[in-house]
N, C-alpha and C positions, 0 to 999 in steps of 0.2 A: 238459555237452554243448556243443561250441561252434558255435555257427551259423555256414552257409558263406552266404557274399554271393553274390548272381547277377548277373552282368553283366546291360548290356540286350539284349544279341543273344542271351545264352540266356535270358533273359526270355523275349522273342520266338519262343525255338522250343519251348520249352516252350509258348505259349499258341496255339501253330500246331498242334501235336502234341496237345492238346487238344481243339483245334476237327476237326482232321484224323478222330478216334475219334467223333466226335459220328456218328449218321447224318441229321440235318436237313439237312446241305450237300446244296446241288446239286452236278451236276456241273463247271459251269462254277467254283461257290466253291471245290469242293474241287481244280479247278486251279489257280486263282488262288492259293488256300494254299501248294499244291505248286509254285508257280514260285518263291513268297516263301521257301520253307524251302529250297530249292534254292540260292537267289541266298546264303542265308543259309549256308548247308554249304561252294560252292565258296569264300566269303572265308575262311572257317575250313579248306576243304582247298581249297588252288589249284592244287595238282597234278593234283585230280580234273576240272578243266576242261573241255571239248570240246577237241582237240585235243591237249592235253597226257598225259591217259594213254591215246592211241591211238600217242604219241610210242615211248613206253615201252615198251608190249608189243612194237611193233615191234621196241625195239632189243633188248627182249630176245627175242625170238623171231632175231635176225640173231646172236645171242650175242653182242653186243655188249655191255661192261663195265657194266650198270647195276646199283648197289649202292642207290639210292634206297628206303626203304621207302615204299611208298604204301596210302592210306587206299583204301577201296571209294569206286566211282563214287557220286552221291547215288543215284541207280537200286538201286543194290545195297545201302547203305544204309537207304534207306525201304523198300525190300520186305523186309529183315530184320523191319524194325520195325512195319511195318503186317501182314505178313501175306500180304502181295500181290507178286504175279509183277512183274520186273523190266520185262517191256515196259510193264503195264498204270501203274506210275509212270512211265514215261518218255509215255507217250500221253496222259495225264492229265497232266501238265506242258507239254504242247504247246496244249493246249486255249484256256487263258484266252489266249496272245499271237495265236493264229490270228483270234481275232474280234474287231470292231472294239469302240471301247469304247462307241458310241452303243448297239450291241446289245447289249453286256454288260447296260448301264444298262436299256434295256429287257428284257430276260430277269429279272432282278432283279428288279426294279419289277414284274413280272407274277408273279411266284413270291412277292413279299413278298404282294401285296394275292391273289392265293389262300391263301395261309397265314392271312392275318388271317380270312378267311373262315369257314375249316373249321373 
């Protein structure tokens, strides 16, 4: 049997998509994940971009010649793979950049030292 190597970026999602199935994350962790597995997906598919496959469907909806194969949006993507509704990945990936990081840090800090609690 020959062992396959793993890069570090699927290293990476692999130990995201690990922690993603745990249910200990809060919600602010499990956007944070989901922003990092995202950023992680669009360098791997750059066509799935923000702006890039709204590019696309356009031209193909104008019938314009587009022969590009393209990969699913990460949205579409992670809710394959989790289980879960395309909006509720995309909402939950908005989460961690909306709040500042002092409150992230406090949120954390307050949910670690209840956790040691219980």
């Amino acid at each position: 049997m020959t062992r396959r190597s793993v890069s570090d970026i699927e290293a990476e999602r692999i130990e995201i998509a690990e922690n993603l199935f745990r249910n200990e994350l809060t919600v602010l962790e499990r956007g944070q994940q989901l922003k990092r597995l995202k950023a992680l997906y669009e360098a791997e598919h750059p066509e799935t971009e923000n702006g890039q496959s709204q590019a696309l469907g356009m031209n193909k909806a104008l019938n314009n010649n587009v022969s590009a194969v393209t990969a699913l949006t990460f949205a579409q993507d992670a809710a394959t793979k989790t289980n879960k509704s395309e909006r509720s990945i995309q909402v939950e990936v908005q989460v961690a950049p909306n709040i500042p990081e002092r409150v992230q840090t406090a949120i954390f800090n307050r949910h670690r030292r209840f956790s040691e609690s219980s």
